[in-house]
DRENZATOR-860680 format. One line per 2 residues: their letters; for each residue z, y, x of C-alpha. Coordinates in steps of 0.1 Angstrom, whole numbers, plus 5000, padded with zeros to 4 digits. Layout:
N
a	Z/Y/X | ...
//
This chain:
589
xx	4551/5118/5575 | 4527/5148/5585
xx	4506/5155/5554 | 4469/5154/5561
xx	4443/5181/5560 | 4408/5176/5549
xx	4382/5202/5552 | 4356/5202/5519
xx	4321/5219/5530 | 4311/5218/5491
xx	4339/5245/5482 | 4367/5225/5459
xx	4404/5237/5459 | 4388/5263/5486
xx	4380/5244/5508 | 4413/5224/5510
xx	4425/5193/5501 | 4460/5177/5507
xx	4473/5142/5510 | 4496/5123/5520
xx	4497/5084/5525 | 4534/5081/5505
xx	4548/5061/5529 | 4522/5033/5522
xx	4505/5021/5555 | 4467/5009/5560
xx	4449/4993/5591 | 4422/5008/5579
xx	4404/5037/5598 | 4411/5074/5587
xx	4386/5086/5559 | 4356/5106/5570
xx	4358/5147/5568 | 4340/5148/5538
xx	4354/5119/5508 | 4337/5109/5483
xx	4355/5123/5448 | 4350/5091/5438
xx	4367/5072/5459 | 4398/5093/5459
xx	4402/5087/5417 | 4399/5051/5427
xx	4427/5054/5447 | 4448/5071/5424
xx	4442/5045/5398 | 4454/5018/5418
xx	4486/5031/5431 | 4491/5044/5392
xx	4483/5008/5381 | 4510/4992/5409
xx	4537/5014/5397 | 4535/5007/5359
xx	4533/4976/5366 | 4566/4975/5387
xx	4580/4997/5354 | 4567/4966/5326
xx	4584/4942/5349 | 4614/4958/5347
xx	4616/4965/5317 | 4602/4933/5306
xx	4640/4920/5317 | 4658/4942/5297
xx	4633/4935/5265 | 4645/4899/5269
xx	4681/4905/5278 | 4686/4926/5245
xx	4679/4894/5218 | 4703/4872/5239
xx	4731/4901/5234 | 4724/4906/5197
xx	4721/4862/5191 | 4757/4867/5212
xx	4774/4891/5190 | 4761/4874/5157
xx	4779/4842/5169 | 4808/4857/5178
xx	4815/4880/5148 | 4791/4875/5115
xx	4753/4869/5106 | 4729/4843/5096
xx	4741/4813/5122 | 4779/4818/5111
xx	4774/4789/5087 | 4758/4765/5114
xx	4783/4767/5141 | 4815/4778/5122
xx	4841/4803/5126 | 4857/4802/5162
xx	4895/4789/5160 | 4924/4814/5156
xx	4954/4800/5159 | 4975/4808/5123
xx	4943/4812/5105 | 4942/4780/5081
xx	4964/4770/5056 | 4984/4745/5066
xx	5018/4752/5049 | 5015/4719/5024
xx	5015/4696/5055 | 5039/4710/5067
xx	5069/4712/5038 | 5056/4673/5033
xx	5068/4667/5070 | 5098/4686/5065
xx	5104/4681/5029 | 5134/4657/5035
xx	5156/4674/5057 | 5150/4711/5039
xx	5163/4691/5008 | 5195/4676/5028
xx	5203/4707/5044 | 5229/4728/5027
xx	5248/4740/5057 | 5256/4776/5043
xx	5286/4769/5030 | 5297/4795/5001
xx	5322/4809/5023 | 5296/4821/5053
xx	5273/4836/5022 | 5290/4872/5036
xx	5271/4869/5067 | 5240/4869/5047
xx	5249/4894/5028 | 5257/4913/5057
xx	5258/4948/5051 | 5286/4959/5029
xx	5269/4985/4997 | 5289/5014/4996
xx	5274/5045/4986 | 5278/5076/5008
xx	5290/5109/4993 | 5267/5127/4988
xx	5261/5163/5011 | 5253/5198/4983
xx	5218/5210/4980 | 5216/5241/5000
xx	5225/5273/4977 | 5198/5292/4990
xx	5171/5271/4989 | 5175/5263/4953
xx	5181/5297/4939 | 5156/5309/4960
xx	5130/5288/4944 | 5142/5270/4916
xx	5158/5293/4893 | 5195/5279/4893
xx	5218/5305/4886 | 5199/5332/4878
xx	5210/5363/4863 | 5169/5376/4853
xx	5149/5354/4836 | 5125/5335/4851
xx	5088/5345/4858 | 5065/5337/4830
xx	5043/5305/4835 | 5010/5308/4851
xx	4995/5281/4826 | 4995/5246/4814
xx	4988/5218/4837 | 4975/5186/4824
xx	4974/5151/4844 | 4960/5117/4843
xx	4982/5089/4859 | 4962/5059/4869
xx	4969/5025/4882 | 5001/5004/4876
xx	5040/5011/4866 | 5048/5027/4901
xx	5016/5037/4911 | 5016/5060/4882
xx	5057/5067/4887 | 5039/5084/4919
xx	5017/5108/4897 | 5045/5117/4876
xx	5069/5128/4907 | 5041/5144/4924
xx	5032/5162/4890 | 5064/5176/4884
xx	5064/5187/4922 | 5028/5203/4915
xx	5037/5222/4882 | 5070/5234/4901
xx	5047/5249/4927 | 5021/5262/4908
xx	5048/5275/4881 | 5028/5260/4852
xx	5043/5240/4821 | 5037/5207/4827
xx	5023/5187/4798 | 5036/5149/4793
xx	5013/5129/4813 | 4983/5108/4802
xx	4981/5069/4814 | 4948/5058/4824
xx	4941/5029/4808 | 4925/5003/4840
xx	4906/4974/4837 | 4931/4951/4858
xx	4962/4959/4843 | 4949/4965/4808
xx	4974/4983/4790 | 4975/5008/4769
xx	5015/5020/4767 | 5016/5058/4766
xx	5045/5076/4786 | 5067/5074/4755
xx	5066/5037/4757 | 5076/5035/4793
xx	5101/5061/4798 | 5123/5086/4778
xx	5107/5115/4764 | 5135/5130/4756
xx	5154/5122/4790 | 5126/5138/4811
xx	5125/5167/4795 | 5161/5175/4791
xx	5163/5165/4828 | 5139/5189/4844
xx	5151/5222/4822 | 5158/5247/4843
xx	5134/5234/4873 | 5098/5230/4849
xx	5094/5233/4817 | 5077/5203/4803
xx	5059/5200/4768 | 5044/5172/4747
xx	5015/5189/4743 | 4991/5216/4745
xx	4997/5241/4720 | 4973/5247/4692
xx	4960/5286/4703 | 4945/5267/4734
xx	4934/5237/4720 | 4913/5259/4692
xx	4895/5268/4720 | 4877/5237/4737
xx	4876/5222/4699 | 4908/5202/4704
xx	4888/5182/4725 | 4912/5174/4758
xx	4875/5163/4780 | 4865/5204/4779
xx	4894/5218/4792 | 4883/5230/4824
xx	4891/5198/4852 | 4895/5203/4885
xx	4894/5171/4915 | 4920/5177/4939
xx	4915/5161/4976 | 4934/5134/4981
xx	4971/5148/4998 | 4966/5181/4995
xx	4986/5207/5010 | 5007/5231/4995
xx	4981/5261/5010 | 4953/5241/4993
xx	4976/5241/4960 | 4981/5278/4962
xx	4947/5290/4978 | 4923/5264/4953
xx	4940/5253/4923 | 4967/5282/4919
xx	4938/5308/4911 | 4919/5286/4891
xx	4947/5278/4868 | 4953/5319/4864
xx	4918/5323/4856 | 4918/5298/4828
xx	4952/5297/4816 | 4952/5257/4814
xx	4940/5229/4838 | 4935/5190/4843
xx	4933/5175/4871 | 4922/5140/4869
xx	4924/5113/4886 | 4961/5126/4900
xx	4971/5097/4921 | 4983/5105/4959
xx	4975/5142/4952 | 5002/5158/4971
xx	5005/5158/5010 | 5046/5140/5016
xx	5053/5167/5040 | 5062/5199/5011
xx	5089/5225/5015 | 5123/5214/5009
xx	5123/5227/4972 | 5092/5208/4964
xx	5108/5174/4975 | 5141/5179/4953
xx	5116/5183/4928 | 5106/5149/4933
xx	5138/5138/4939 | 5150/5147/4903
xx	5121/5136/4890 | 5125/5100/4903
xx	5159/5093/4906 | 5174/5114/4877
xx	5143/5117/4851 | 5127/5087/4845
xx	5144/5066/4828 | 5130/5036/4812
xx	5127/5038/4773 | 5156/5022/4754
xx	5136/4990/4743 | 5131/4980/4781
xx	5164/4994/4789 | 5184/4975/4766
xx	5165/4939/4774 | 5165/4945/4809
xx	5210/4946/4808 | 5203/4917/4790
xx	5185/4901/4819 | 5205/4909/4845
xx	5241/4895/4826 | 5223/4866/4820
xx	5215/4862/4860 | 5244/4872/4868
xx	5264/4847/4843 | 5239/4817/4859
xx	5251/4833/4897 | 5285/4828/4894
xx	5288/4801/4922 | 5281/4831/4944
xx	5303/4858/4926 | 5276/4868/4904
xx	5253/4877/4931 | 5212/4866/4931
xx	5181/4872/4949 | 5150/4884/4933
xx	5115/4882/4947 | 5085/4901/4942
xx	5059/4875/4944 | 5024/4882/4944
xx	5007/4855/4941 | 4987/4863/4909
xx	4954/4856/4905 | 4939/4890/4903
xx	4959/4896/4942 | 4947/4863/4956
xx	4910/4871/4947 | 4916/4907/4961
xx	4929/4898/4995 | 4897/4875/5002
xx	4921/4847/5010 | 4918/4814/5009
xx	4945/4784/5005 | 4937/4745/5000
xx	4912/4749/4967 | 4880/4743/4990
xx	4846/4757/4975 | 4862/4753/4940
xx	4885/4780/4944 | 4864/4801/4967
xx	4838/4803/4941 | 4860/4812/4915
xx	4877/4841/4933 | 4843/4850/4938
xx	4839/4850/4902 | 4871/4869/4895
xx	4866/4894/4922 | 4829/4902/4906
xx	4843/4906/4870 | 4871/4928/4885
xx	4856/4950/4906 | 4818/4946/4903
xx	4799/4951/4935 | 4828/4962/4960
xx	4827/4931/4979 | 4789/4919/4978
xx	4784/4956/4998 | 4766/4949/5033
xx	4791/4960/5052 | 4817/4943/5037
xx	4829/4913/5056 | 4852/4890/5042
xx	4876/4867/5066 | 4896/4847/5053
xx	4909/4835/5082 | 4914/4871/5101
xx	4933/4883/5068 | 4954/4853/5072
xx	4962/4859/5107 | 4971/4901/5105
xx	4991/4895/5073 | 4970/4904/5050
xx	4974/4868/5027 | 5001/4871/4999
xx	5031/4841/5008 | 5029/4811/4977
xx	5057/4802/4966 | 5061/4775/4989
xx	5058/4799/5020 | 5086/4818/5001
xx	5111/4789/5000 | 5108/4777/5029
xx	5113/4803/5043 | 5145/4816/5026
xx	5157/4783/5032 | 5149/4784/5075
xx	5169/4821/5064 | 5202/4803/5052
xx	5200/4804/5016 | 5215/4769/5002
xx	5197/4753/4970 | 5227/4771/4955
xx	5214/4804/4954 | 5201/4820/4924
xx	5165/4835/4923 | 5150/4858/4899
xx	5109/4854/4903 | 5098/4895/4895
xx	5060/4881/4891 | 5029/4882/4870
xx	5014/4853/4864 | 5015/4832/4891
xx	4978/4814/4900 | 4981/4779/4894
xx	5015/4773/4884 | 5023/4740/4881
xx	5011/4736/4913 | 5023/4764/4935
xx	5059/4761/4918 | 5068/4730/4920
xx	5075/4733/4956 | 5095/4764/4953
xx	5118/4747/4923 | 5128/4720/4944
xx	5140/4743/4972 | 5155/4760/4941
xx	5162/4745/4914 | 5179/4776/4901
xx	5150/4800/4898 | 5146/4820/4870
xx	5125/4847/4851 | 5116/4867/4824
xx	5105/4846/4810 | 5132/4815/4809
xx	5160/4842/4805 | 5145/4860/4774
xx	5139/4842/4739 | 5103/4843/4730
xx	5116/4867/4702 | 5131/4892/4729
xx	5098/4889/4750 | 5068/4892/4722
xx	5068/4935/4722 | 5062/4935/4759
xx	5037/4907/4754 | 5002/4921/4767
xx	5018/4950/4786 | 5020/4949/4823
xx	5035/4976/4833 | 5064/4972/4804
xx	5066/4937/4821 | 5071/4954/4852
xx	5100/4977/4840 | 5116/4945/4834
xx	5113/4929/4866 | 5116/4964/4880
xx	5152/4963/4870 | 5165/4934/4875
xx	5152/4934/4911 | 5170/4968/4918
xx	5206/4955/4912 | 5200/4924/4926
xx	5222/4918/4960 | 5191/4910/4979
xx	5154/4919/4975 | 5129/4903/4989
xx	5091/4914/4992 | 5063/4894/5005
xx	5032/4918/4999 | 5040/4948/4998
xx	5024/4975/4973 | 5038/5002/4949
xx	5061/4979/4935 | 5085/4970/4968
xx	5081/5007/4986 | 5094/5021/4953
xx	5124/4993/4945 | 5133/4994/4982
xx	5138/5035/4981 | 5159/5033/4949
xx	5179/5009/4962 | 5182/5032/4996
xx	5190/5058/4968 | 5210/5039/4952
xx	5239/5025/4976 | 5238/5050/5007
xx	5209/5026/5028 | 5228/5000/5025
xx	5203/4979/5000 | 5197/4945/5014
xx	5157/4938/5019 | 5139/4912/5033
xx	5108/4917/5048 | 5093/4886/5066
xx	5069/4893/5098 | 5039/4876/5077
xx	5022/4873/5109 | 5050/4851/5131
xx	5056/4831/5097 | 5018/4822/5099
xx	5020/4806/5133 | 5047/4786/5124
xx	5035/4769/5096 | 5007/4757/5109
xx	5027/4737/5139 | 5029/4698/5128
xx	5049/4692/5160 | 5077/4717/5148
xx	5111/4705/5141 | 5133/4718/5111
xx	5161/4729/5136 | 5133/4750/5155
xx	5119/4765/5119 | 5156/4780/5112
xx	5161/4799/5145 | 5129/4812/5139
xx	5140/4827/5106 | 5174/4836/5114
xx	5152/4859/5143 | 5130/4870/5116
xx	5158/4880/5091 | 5180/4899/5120
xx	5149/4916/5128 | 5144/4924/5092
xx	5183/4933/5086 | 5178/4960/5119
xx	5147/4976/5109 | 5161/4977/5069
xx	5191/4998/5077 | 5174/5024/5095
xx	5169/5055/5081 | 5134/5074/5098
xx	5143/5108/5118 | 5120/5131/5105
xx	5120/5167/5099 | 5122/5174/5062
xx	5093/5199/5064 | 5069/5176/5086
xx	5082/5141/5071 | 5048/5115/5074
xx	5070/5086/5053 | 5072/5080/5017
xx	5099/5096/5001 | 5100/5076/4976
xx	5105/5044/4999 | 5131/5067/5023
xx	5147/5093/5004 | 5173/5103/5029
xx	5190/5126/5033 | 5167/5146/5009
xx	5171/5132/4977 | 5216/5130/4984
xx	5222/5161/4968 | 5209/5159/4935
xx	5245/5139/4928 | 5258/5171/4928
xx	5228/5188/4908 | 5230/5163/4878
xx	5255/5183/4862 | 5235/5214/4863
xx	5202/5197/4849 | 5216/5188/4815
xx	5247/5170/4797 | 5228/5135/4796
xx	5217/5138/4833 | 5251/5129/4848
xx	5258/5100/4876 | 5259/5075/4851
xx	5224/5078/4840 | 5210/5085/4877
xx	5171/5062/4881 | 5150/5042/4862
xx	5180/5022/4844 | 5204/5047/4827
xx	5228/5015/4830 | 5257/5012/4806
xx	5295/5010/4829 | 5294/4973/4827
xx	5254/4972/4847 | 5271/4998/4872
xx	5297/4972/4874 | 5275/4948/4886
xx	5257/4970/4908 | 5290/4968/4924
x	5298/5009/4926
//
């Protein structure tokens, strides 16, 4: 529309005045030539007024709109009205495994169908280890010092760590430290054990592994010392807190090792770094992994107290296996009480047992789950996995999997939560089910007494010879066991890994039949058989995995390199074990 021109005798805007009606119509008659000012600022108010208030109804709608979404997203996920309308169903999320081994209870006991003879099929993969391939030449002359004709370059310094957590979890910051001192050059000093609140021991390296055996082992690749000699100790007042500590990112690389920490440890001629767990990135040159290799497979070997009761375990299992030619299962069950608190799960205890994992969780870890953001589902955890498998799960389990009431079981546990309760079911499946405990006289047993990670060793052992492992949490514990069995036999280490999630579904199904619950697990342990045998394709330079739960093909060679680390470092004494010819026996080599 045409604006409009109005001509101002008085002077304003010079005489000119423009407007426009905006599209908005009137029947009324044009203004005179002349308006009055006020008028106009009337005018403008009221077309103001119309549009804000076309803007607060609009937005009115969206003010609304926005509680309803919050209220919405409270209910679906957490916040105050959780507790009035309850969590919304997921299928696999309660605890229902009880009812369903009452159902069931009398035909898992009647059925013994594996006969002894179709045990092989279980057992399916024959463990025969693979000859080994040589390290390269080059790549450990280059670096490591083997065959040298010159001596070796003098050490840039001392390198002091602190291993924290439990038995493997600290077999971790030993590998890695031997790995780091290689790097660096530095003479590694024995490492410390952190002493931690939930495993609450206080062993020393000495009392774990073999002083001696370590450092014999690793001569010629890093020097390794007891401890820090006097002329540096003088000088922070032999106090081991004032040598100069340095935190290391979590998985650092080997240019952070050489561009950070290398010229710091020059500068001051001795280092800690503390804490030293998962300090070193798994993807390292070649040279650096053998280092771990060695370290791992060749020196640490348990001390000879926990060497020496550990043979005796595993005769005495495989004595009590000899309906199945001296071959057992173990199981790593966690199902302690310190792991059901931490995975926020909960079983068939009601508020009772939710309000003393709440009391256990508090004690153990203080405020890390009463944090705002910290949600704890039960339910959710169940459902991804996240629950540890009672014994009951367990047997039931292994039995839909084939394994008669026959079969011999060791138990590799702590102390399981509840006991007489959450055993019971497992020793009927089993009524040969053993541990540490019932094969060792209270004698044998009393200087490991109070020691977890000694305890561990134990069960540590036992489980690594045995003809099939199986996990049902995962942790340090199975990623380290299932590697040195990898190691050990050429891949061919029979694991079972259950799909936690599948095995939740099923055992909440009251309408499920016992012939249904076996094909199920026979799916499950094909699936698990598959994926166990598989070695990952990686690039040794650019590996993501564990090498200490897949060490092929990097760790083969050092076979051949035993006999160049020292006389005691031979085949024979290869791991954690150092197992006389009759344990090698039974580890069937």
């Amino acid at each position: 529309m045409k604006s409009k021109i109005y001509h101002q005798p008085n002077g304003g805007n010079n005489g000119v005045i423009t407007g426009s009606d905006n599209g908005c119509r009137s029947e009324s008659p044009s203004p005179p030539l002349s308006p009055n000012r006020r008028v106009l600022r009337r005018q403008r108010r009221q077309t103001l007024l119309r549009a804000s208030s076309f803007s607060l109804r609009r937005n009115l709608r969206y003010l609304l709109l926005l509680p309803m979404i919050y209220a919405s997203g409270l209910l679906m996920c957490v916040g105050p009205f959780s507790g009035l309308v309850g969590w919304v169903y997921v299928p696999g999320s309660v605890y229902r495994s009880p009812e369903i081994y009452r159902k069931l209870k009398d035909d898992i006991l009647f059925d013994n169908s594996t006969a002894l003879e179709q045990l092989s099929s279980v057992w399916k993969y024959k463990r025969r280890p693979k000859m080994p391939k040589p390290c390269p030449n080059s790549t450990v002359s280059s670096h490591l010092g083997l065959n040298r004709e010159s001596s070796p370059l003098a050490p840039s310094g001392y390198l002091i760590v602190e291993a924290n957590g439990g038995l493997n979890q600290q077999r971790a910051a030993i590998c890695n430290a031997v790995a780091v001192a290689g790097l660096l050059n530095a003479v590694l000093v024995i490492p410390q054990f952190e002493f931690h609140a939930i495993w609450k021991d206080s062993s020393t390296f000495g009392d774990i592994y073999d002083e001696d055996h370590f450092i014999s082992s690793l001569e010629g690749y890093v020097k390794i010392v007891r401890d820090v000699p006097d002329e540096i100790m003088t000088r922070y007042n032999y106090n081991i807190s004032s040598i100069p500590t340095i935190r290391v990112q979590a998985w650092a690389t080997v240019n952070y090792y050489n561009g950070e920490v290398y010229p710091f440890l020059k500068v001051h001629g001795v280092i800690r770094i503390t804490p030293f767990a998962n300090r070193l990135a798994m993807s390292v040159p070649p040279y650096i992994q053998l280092l771990r290799c060695i370290a791992n497979y060749n020196a640490l070997k348990f001390s000879s107290p926990i060497s020496t009761l550990a043979e005796k375990l595993v005769d005495r299992m495989v004595e009590k296996s000899s309906d199945t030619g001296g071959k057992y299962i173990s199981v790593h069950l966690r199902f302690e009480e310190d792991m059901v608190a931490f995975s926020c799960c909960l079983y068939e205890g009601g508020r009772t047992e939710k309000s003393e994992m709440d009391v256990i969780r508090h004690k153990s870890w203080k405020g890390k789950f009463k944090r705002r953001d910290r949600v704890i589902r039960p339910d959710l955890n169940r459902v991804n996995g996240k629950c540890p498998l009672t014994p009951l799960e367990v047997g039931m389990m292994l039995r839909g999997m084939g394994f008669d009431n026959n079969t011999s079981i060791y138990l590799a546990s702590g102390k399981i939560y509840q006991p007489e309760k959450h055993l019971a079911p497992l020793q009927e499946m089993f009524p040969r089910l053993y541990t540490k405990e019932s094969l060792a006289t209270p004698e044998e047993l009393a200087p490991f007494e109070g020691y977890s990670s000694r305890m561990a060793a134990l069960d540590y052992t036992v489980s690594l010879l045995s003809e099939v492992f199986v996990t049902t949490q995962g942790g340090n514990f199975p990623h380290f066991l299932m590697g040195h069995r990898r190691f050990l036999f050429g891949g061919h280490a029979k694991t079972v890994i259950p799909d936690k999630p599948k095995l939740v579904l099923l055992l909440q199904d009251m309408d499920m039949r016992w012939e249904v619950f076996k094909k199920e697990m026979n799916l499950m342990l094909g699936e698990s058989d598959r994926k166990g045998v598989m070695v990952p394709r990686v690039r040794k330079i650019t590996r993501k995995t564990s090498i200490y739960t897949y060490p092929l093909p990097e760790c083969e060679c050092i076979f051949h390199l035993s006999s160049n680390i020292s006389t005691t470092g031979n085949i024979q004494n290869l791991g954690a074990l150092h197992p006389t010819s009759n344990l090698m026996n039974t580890a069937r080599l």
